[in-house]
NUVOFI-863042 format. One record per residue (C-alpha): x, y, z; residue number from 1; residue in three letters. Coordinates in pm, 1 decimal. Layout:
REM NUVOFI-863042
X Y Z NUM ALA
...
***
This chain:
REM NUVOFI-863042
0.0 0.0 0.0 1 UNK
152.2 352.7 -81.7 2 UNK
243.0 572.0 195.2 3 UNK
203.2 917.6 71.9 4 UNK
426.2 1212.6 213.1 5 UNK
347.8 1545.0 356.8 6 UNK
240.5 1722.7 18.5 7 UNK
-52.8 1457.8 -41.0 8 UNK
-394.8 1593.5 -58.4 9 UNK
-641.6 1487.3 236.2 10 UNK
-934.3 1284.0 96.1 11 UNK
-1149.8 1071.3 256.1 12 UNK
-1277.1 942.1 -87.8 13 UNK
-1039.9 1204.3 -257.1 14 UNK
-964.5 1559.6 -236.3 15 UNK
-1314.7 1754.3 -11.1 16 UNK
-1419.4 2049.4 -235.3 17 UNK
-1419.8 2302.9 -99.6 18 UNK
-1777.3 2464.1 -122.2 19 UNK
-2047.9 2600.5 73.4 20 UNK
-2423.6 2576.5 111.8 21 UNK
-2620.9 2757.0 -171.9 22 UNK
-2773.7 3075.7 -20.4 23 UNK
-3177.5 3114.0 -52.2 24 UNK
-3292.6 2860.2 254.8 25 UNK
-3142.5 2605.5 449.8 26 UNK
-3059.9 2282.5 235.3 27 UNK
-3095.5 1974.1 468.1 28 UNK
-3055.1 1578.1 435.0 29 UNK
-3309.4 1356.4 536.6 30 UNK
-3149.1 1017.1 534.0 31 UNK
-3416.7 647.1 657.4 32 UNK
-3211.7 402.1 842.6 33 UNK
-3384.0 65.8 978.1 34 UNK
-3157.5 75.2 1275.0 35 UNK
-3063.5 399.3 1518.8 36 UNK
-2744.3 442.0 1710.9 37 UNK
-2833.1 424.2 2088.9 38 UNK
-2491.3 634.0 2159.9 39 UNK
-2253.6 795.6 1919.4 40 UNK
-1839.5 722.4 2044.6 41 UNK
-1708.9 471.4 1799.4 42 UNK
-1570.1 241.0 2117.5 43 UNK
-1926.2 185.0 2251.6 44 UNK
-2067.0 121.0 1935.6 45 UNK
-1973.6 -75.6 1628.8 46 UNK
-2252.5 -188.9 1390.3 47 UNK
-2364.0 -17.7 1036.1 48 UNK
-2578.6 228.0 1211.7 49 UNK
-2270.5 371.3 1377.1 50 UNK
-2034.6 352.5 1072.0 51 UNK
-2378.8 509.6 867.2 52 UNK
-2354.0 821.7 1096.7 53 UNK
-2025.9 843.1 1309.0 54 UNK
-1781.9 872.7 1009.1 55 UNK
-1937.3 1219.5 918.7 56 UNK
-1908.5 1313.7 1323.0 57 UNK
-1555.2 1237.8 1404.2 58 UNK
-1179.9 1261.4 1153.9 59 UNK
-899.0 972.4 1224.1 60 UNK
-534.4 1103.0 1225.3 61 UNK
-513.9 917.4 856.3 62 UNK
-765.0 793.7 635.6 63 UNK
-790.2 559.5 311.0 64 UNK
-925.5 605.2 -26.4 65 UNK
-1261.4 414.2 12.3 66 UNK
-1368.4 517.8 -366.7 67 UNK
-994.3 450.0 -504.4 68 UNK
-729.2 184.7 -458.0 69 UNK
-742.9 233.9 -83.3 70 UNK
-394.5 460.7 -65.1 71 UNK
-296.7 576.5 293.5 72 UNK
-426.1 976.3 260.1 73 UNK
-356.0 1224.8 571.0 74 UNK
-640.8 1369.4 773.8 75 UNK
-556.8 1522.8 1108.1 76 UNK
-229.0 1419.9 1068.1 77 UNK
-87.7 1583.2 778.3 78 UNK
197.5 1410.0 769.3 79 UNK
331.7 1091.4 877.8 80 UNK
714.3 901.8 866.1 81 UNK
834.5 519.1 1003.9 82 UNK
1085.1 548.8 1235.7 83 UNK
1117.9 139.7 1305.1 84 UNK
892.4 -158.1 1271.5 85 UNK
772.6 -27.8 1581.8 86 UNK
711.1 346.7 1561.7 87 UNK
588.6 631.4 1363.5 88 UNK
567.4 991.8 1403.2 89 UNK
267.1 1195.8 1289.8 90 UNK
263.8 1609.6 1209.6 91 UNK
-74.7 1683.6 1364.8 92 UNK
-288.9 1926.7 1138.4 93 UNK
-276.5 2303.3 1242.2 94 UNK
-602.1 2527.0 1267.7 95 UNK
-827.3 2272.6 1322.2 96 UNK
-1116.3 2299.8 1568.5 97 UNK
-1353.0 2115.2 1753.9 98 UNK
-1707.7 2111.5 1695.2 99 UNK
-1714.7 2360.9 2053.5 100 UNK
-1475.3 2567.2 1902.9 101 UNK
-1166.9 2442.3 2099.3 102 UNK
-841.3 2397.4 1919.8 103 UNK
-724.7 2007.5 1839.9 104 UNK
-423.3 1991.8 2036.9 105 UNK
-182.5 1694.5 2073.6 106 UNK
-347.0 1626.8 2411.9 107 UNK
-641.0 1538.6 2225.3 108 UNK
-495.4 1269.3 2031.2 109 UNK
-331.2 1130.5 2332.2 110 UNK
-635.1 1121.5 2534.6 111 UNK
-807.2 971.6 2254.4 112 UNK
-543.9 694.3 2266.8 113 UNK
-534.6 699.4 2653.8 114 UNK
-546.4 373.0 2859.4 115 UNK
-886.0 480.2 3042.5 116 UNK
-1044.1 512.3 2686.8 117 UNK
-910.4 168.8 2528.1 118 UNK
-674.4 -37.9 2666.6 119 UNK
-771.1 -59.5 3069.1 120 UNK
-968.1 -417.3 3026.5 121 UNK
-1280.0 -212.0 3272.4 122 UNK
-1313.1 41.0 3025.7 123 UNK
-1611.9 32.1 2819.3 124 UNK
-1450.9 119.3 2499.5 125 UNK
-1196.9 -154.6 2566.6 126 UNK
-1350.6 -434.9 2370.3 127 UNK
-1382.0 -236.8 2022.1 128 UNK
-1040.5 -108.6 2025.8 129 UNK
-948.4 -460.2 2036.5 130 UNK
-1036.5 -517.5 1733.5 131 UNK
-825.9 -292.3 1551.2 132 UNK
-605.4 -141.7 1777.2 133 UNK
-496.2 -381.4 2006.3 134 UNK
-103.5 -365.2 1935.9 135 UNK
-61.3 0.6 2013.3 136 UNK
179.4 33.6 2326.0 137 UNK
149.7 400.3 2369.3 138 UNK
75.9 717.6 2218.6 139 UNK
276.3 1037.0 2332.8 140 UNK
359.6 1426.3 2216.7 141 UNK
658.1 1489.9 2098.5 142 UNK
621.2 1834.1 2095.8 143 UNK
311.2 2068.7 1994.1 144 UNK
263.3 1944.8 1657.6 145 UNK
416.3 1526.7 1685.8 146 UNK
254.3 1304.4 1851.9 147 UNK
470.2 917.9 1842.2 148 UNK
235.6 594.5 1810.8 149 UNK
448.0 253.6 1919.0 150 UNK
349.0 -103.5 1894.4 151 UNK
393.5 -409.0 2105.6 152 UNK
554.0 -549.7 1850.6 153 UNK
707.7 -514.3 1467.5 154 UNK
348.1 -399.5 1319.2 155 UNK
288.9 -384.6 941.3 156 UNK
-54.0 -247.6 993.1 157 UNK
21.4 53.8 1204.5 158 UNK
-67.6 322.5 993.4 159 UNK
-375.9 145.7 910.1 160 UNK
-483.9 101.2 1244.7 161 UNK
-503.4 481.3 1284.9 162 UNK
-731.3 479.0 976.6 163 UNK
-981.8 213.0 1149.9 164 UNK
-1291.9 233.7 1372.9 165 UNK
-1190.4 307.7 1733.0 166 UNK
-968.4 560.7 1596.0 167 UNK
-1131.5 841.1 1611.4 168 UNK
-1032.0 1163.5 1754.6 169 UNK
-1221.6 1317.3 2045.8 170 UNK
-1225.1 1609.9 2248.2 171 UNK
-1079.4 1545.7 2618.0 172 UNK
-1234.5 1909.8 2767.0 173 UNK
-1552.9 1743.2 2626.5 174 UNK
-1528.0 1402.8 2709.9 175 UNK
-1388.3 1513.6 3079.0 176 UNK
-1742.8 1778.3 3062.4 177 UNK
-1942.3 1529.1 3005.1 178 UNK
-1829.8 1282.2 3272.8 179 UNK
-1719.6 1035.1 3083.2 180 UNK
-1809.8 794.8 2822.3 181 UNK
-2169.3 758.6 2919.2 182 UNK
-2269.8 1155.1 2843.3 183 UNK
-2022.3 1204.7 2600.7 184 UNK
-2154.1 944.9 2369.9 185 UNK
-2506.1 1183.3 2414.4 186 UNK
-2344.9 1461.3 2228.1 187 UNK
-1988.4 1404.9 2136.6 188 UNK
-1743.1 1666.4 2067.4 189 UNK
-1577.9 1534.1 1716.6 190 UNK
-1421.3 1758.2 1461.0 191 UNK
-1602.6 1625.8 1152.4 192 UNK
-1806.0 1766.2 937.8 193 UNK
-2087.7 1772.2 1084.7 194 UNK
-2203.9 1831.1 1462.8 195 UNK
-2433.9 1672.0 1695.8 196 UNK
-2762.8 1826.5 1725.5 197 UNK
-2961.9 1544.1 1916.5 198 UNK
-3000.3 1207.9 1987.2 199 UNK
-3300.4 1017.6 2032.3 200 UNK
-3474.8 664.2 1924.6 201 UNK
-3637.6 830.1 1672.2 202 UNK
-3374.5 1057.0 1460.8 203 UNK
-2997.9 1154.9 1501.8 204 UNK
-3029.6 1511.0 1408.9 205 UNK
-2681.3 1677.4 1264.4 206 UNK
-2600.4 2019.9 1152.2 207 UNK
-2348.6 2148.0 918.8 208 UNK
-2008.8 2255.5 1117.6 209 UNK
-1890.6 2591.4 936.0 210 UNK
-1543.2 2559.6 1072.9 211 UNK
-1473.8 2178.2 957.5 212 UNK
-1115.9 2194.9 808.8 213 UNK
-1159.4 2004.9 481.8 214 UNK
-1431.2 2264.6 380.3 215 UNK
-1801.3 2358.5 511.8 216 UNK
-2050.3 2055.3 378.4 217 UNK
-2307.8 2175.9 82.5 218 UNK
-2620.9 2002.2 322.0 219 UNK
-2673.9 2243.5 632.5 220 UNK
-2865.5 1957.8 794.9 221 UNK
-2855.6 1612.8 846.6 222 UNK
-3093.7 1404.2 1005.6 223 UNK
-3122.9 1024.4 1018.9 224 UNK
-3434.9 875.3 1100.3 225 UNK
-3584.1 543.5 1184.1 226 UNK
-3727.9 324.0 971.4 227 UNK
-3747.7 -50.8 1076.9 228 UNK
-3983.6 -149.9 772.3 229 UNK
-3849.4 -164.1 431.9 230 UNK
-4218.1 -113.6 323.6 231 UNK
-4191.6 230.5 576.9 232 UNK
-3916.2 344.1 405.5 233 UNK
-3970.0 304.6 30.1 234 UNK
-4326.4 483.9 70.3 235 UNK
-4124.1 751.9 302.3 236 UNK
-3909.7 814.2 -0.6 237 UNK
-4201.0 818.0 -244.0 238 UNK
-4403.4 1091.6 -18.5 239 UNK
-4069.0 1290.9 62.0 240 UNK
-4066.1 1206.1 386.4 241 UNK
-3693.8 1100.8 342.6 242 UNK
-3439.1 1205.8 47.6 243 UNK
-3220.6 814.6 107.0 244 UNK
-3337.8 508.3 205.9 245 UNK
-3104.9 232.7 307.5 246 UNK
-3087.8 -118.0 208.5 247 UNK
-3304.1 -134.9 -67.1 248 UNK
-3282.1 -546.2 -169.8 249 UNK
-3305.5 -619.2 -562.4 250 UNK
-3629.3 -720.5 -560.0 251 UNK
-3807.0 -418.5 -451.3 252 UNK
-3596.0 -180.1 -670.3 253 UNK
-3894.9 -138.6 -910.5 254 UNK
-4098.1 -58.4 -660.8 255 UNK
-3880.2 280.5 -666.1 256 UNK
-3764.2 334.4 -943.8 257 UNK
-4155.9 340.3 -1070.7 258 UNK
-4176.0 739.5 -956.5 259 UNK
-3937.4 833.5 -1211.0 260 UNK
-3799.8 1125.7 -998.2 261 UNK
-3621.3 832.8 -779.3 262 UNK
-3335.3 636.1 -876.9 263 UNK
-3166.2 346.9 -704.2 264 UNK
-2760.7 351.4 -634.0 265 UNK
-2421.0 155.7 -432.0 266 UNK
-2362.0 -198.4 -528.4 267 UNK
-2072.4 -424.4 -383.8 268 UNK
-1926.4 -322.2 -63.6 269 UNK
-1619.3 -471.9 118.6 270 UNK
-1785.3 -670.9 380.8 271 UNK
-1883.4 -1041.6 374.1 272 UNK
-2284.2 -1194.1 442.4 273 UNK
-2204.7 -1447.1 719.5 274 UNK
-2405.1 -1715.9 917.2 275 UNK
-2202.3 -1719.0 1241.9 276 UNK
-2147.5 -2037.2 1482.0 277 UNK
-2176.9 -2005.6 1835.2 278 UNK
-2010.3 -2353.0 1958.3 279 UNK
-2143.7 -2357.8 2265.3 280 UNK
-2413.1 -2495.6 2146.2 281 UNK
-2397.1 -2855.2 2197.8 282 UNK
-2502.5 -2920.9 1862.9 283 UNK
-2246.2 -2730.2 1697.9 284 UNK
-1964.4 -2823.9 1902.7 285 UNK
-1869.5 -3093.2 1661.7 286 UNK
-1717.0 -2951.4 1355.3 287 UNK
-1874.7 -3182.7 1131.9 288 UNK
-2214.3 -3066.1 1222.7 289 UNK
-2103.4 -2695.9 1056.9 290 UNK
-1908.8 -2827.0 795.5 291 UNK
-2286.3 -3044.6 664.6 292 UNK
-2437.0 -2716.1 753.7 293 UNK
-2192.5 -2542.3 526.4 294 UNK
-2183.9 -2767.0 226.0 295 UNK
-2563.0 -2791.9 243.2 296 UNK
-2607.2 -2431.5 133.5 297 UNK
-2606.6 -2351.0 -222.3 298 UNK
-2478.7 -1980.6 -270.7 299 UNK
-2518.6 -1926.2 -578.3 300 UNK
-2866.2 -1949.3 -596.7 301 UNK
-2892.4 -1712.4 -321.8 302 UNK
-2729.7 -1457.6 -531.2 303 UNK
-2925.0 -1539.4 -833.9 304 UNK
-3259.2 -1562.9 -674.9 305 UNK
-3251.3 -1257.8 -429.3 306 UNK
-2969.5 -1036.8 -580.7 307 UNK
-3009.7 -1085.0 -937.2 308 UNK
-2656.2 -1165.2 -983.7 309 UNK
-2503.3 -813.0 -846.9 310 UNK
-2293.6 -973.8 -533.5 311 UNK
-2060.8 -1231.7 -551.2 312 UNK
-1972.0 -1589.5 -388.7 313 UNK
-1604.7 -1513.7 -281.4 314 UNK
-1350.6 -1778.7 -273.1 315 UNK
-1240.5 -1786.1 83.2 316 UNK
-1269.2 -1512.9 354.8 317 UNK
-1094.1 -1260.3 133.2 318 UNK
-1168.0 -996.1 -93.8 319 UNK
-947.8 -873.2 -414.4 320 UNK
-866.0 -574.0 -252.7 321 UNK
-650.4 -773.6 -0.8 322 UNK
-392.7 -729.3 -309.2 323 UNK
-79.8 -945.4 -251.1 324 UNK
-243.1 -1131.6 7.3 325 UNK
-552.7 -1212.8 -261.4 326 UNK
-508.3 -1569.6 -327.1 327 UNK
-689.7 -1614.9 -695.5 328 UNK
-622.1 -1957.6 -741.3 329 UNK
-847.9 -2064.9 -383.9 330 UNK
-1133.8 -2295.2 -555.2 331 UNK
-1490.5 -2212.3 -517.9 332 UNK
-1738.1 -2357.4 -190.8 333 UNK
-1847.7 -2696.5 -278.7 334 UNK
-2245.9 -2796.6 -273.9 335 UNK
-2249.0 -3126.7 -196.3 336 UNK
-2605.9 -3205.1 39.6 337 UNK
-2484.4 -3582.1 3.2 338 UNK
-2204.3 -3521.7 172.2 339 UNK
-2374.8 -3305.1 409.1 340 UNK
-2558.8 -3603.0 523.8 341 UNK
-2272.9 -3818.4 590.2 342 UNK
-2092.0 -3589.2 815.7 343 UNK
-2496.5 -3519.7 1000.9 344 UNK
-2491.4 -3906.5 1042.5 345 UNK
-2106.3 -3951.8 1119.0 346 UNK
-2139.4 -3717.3 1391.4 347 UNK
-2447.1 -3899.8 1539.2 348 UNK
-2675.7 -3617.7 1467.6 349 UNK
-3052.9 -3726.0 1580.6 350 UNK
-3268.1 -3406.4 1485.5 351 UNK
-3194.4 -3133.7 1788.2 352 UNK
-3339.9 -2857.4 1673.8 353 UNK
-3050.4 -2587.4 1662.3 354 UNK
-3167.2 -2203.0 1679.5 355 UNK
-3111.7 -1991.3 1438.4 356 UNK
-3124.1 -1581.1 1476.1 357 UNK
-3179.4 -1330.2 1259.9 358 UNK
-3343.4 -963.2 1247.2 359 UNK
-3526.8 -883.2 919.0 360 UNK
-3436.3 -550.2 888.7 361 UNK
-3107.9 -597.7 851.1 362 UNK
-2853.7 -707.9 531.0 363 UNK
-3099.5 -628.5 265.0 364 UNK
-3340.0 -938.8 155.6 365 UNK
-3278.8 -1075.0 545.7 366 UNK
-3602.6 -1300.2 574.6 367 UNK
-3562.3 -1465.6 217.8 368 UNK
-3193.1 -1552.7 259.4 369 UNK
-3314.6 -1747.0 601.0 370 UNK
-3598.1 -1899.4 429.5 371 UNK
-3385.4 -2073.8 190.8 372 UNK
-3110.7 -2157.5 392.7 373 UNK
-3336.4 -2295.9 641.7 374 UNK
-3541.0 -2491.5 324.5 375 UNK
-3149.8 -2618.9 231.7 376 UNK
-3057.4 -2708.6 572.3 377 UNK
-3404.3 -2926.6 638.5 378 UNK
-3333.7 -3082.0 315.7 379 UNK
-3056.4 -3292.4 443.8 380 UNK
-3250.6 -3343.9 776.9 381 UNK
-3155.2 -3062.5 1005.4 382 UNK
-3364.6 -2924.9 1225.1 383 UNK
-3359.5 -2542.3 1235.1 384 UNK
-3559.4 -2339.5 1505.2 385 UNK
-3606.3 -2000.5 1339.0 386 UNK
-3605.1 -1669.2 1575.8 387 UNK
-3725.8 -1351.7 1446.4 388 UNK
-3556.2 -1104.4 1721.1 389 UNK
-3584.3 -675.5 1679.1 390 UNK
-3241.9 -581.7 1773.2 391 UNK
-2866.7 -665.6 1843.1 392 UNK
-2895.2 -729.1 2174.7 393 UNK
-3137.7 -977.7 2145.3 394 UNK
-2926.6 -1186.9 1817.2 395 UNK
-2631.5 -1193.0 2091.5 396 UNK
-2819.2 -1275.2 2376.3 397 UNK
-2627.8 -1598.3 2587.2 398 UNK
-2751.4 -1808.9 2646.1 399 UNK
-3034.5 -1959.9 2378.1 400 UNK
-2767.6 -1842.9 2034.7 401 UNK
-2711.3 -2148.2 1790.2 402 UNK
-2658.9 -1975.6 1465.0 403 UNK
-2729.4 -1612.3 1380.5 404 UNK
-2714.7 -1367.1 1024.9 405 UNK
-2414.5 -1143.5 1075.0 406 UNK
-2185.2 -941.6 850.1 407 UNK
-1789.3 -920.3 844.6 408 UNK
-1716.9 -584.5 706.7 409 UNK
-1360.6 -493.0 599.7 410 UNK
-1332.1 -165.5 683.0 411 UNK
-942.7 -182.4 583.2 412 UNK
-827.9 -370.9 264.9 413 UNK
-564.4 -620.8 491.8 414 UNK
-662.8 -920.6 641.3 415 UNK
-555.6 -808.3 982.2 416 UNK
-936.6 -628.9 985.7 417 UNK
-1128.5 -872.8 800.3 418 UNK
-1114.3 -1230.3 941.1 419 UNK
-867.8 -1182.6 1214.6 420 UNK
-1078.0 -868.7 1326.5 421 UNK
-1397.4 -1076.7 1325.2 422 UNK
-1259.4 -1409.4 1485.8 423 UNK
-950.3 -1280.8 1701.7 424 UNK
-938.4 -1406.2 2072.9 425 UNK
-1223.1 -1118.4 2196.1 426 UNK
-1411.8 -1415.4 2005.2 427 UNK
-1280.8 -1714.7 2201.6 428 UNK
-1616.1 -1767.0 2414.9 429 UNK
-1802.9 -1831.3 2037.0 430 UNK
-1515.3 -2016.0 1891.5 431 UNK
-1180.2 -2133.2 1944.4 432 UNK
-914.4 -2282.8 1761.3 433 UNK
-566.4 -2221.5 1879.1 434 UNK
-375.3 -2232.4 1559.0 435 UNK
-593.5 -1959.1 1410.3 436 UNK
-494.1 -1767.8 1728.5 437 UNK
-154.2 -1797.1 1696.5 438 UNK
-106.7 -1768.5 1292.5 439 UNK
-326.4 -1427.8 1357.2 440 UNK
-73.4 -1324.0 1631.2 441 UNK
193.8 -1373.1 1332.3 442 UNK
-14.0 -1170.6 1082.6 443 UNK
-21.3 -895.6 1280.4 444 UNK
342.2 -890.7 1402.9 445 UNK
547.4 -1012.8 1141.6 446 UNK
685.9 -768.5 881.2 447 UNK
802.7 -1025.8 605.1 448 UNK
511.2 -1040.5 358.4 449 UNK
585.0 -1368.0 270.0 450 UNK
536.4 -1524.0 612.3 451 UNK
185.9 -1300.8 647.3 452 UNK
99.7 -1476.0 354.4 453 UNK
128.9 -1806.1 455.0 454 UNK
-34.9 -1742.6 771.8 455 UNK
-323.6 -1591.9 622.7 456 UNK
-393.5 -1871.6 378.5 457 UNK
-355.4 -2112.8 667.8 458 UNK
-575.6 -1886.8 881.7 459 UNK
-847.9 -1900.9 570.4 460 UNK
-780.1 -2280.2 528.0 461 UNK
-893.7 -2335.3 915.0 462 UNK
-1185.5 -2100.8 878.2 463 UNK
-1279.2 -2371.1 630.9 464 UNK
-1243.8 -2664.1 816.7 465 UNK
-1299.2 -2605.3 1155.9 466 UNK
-1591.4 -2366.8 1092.1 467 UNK
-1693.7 -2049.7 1297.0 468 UNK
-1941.3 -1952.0 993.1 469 UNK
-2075.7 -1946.6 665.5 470 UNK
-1980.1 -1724.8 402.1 471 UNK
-2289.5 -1689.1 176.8 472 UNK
-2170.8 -1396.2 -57.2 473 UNK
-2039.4 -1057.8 -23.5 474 UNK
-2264.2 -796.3 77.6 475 UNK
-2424.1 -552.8 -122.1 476 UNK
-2552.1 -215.5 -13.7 477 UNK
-2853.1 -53.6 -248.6 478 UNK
-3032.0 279.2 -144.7 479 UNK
-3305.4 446.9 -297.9 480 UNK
-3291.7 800.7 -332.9 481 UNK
-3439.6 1118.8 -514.3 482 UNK
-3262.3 1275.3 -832.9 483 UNK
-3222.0 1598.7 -693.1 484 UNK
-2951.1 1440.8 -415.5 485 UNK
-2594.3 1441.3 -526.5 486 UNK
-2448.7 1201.4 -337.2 487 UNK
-2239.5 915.6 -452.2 488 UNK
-2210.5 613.0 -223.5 489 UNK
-1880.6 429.9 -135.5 490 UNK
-1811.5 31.2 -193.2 491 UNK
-1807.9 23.3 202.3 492 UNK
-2043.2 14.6 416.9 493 UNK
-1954.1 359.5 597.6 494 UNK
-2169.5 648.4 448.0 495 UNK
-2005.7 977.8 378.4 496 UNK
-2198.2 1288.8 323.9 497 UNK
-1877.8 1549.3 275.2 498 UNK
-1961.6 1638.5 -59.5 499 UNK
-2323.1 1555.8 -73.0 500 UNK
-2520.9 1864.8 -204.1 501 UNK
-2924.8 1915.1 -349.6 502 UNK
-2971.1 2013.9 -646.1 503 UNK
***
C-alpha cells in the first residue's frame, strides 16, 4: 500500500471540495435508516448504524481512499514518517477545531489513545479497540505538533490502524465535561463535518459545522431517522418524507424506481454476508455438524434468486482488494447435500433442533436468505428453530444463540481487519481454535510479507475446516434516493456525506 508524504492531498474518498451551502434557505438531508445508534463514540458502538452516521461526526489522524485503490491519505495528521517496525511519528494538522470551538491539540490525540479510553480491560470502549487497535503500546507528544504511536511489537498495519474504527479523535475538555463515556456518547465533541444536534430513538439530528477543516458541507442539515420497515421506508421516499433510504434489496428496486424522480444507487461493498457459529451450542460443538451445515447451502442461488446476480460468492474469507495477500487460485465452496448427510450421520446427529437468529431488517433481503437456507438445511434433515428477534442485543443474547445472520465488514483492505478482526481471541467464548490464534498473532506482528501470507492462507484454510461460519456472498448495499440528491455512495459500508449537495 503507498504511503504518501506530507504534500498529499487529504481525501477521505479524494480531495473535499471546498464549497459552501447555496444561499436562498437552508438545504438539509433527510437520510431512513432501519436501525438507530443508541450512543454515538465509535468504542461503545460498532454496527452499520454507527459507521452510517459516526464517520461524518468524528476525523482519524489518517484515512484511506474508500472510492480508489485504498492509498494511505492524511487527515488530522498531515503528515506521517516510520521510524522502526515499531514506531511512527505523525505532524498533527494546524487550525483545526472542535465542533465547541476548541483547538485540536496533541493532548487530544493522546487522550483519545489513553489507557482509560481503550486499553484498561474495565473500560467500556476496551472491547472495540481490540479489534483494531490492540497492538498500540502508547501514544505520546513529541512536541506541539508530533505526537509518536508505538506497537507491542514489529506492526505492518500501524498506519492502518489509525485509519480504522476506534480511531477516532475526540475532544478530552468534552469528554472530561461530560463525565465520561456515558454523556459524552449523548453529544460528542468530534471535529467532523458535521455536529451533533440530538439524539433520540427516533432521529440523530446533525447540523453542518462551518469551521470543519476540509471545507463547510453543501447540506446544512442532516438528520437520520428510523425506519425498521423496508415497506416504511420506500413509501417515506415516495411521499418525501426522506431524500435516502437504506438497504433497498433487488427485488423491490422497481418498486422505486416506478416514480421516475427516484433512482436506485451503491452496489458491492467490502464486507462479507455471514451465518455465524456459536459452539457452545452442543449441537455445533462438533465440527462436522457446521461443515454439513456449510456444504448444504447452495450460494449461488442465493445470489441469483434474491440479488439478481449483483454480489458475488467469494472464494475464501478474502476480498481482491486484499492485493498481494488475494489468493486467486483458492477454488470455489463446494455444494455437496450428500455429503452433508454423511458428516450429520457420522457425527451422530438425531434431529436437535438448533436455533437460528436473525433480524429482518437488517442485510438487505434478510427473511428470504433465512428462508432458503433454512429450506437447504431441512433438506438434508436438520432441524432449524427459526427466531425472528428486533435488535442486536437480542441476536447476541447468551444463552439460547445457535446460529445467527451477521456481517464481516472490511473496513481496511488487509486481512488483519477482516477475518482476524472478526474471529480474534475477543471471540474465544463463540469459537476457538488455537492455531488460528496464533497464525493471527503472526499476521499482525510479522513484517516479512511472505510469512503473512502463509499465515493468512492457513488462517483461511482453518476457517474452512474447523468452521466459525458461513460465508454466503459478499454484501451488497442498495439505497433508494431522489434525483435531486448528489451524493455518490462508497463500496463500504460507511456512508459519507462530505460532498453531498441538493440540487
Amino acid at each position: 500500500m503507498t504511503l504518501l508524504g506530507a504534500g498529499a492531498a487529504y481525501g477521505l474518498l479524494g480531495a473535499p471540495t471546498l464549497c459552501f451551502a447555496q444561499a436562498g434557505g437552508s438545504r438539509g438531508l433527510r437520510v431512513a435508516l432501519d436501525e438507530l445508534p443508541k450512543q454515538l463514540d465509535p468504542l461503545l458502538y460498532q454496527t452499520n448504524p454507527g459507521y452510517r452516521t459516526m464517520l461524518n461526526i468524528y476525523d482519524t489522524l489518517l484515512t484511506v481512499d474508500y472510492a480508489g485503490d485504498g492509498a494511505l491519505q492524511p487527515a488530522l495528521a498531515e503528515s506521517w514518517k516510520r521510524i522502526d517496525a515499531q514506531t511512527i511519528e505523525l505532524t498533527l494538522r494546524q487550525g483545526v477545531v472542535f465542533h465547541d470551538g476548541s483547538p485540536l491539540t496533541v493532548d487530544d490525540v493522546v487522550f483519545s489513545f489513553s489507557n482509560g479510553r481503550m486499553f484498561d480491560p474495565k473500560s467500556p470502549g476496551y472491547g472495540v479497540a481490540q479489534q483494531f487497535l490492540s497492538t498500540i503500546k502508547t501514544v505520546g507528544a513529541v512536541d506541539g505538533k508530533t505526537i509518536r504511536v508505538t506497537s507491542t511489537v514489529a506492526d505492518p498495519a500501524l498506519e492502518l490502524r489509525l485509519t480504522a474504527w476506534g480511531s477516532q479523535i475526540v475532544s478530552k475538555k468534552a469528554f472530561e465535561a461530560a463525565g465520561g463515556f456515558a454523556g459524552f456518547a449523548r453529544k460528542p465533541v468530534g471535529t467532523g463535518p458535521f455536529s451533533v444536534v440530538s439524539l433520540s430513538p427516533d432521529a440523530v439530528q446533525l447540523k453542518a459545522f462551518p469551521e470543519y477543516w476540509g471545507g463547510k458541507p453543501n447540506i446544512d442539515t442532516l438528520t437520520y431517522s428510523s425506519s425498521p420497515e423496508l415497506s416504511s421506508r420506500i413509501a417515506g421516499l415516495a411521499s418525501n418524507d426522506f431524500d435516502i433510504i437504506t438497504d433497498v434489496p433487488a427485488d423491490q428496486f422497481e418498486a422505486v424506481t416506478r416514480d421516475e424522480s427516484l433512482e436506485i444507487v451503491g452496489g458491492t461493498v467490502a464486507s462479507l454476508r455471514i451465518v455465524k457459529f456459536d459452539t457452545r451450542n452442543e449441537v455445533l460443538k462438533d465440527v462436522r455438524v457446521r461443515q454439513a451445515l456449510a456444504l448444504a447451502v447452495d450460494r449461488q442461488a442465493i445470489v441469483d434468486a434474491l440479488w439478481q446476480g449483483k454480489v458475488d460468492v467469494p472464494h475464501g474469507h478474502q476480498l481482491p482488494a486484499y492485493g498481494p495477500f488475494y489468493d486467486a487460485s483458492k477454488p470455489a465452496y463446494k455444494y455437496d447435500p450428500d455429503q452433508a448427510k454423511t458428516l450429520l450421520d457420522a457425527a451422530g446427529y438425531k434431529g436437535q433442533a438448533i436455533p437460528y437468529r436473525i433480524r429482518t431488517a437488517a442485510y438487505g433481503p434478510e427473511l428470504a436468505t433465512a428462508q432458503i437456507v433454512v429450506s437447504m438445511w431441512e433438506q438434508v434433515g436438520v432441524k432449524i428453530d427459526l427466531q425472528i428477534v428486533e435488535n442486536f442485543a437480542q441476536m447476541m443474547a447468551y444463552p439460547g444463540v445457535g446460529m445467527r445472520n451477521g456481517v464481516d465488514p472490511v473496513l481496511v483492505n488487509d486481512p488483519l481487519f477482516g477475518l482476524w478482526r472478526s474471529y480474534d481471541r475477543s471471540q474465544k467464548d463463540v469459537w476457538s481454535n488455537e492455531e488460528f490464534f496464533a497464525l493471527g498473532d503472526k499476521l499482525q506482528s510479522s513484517v516479512d510479507l511472505d510469512e503473512r501470507k502463509q499465515a493468512f492462507a492457513r488462517m483461511m484454510e482453518i476457517f474452512d475446516t474447523d468452521p466459525p461460519g458461513i460465508i454466503l456472498h459478499t454484501m451488497g448495499v442498495f439505497y433508494g434516493k431522489k434525483k435531486t440528491i448528489n451524493w455518490k455512495p462508497i463500496p463500504s459500508v460507511y456512508m459519507n456525506f462530505r460532498e453531498a449537495s441538493v440540487a
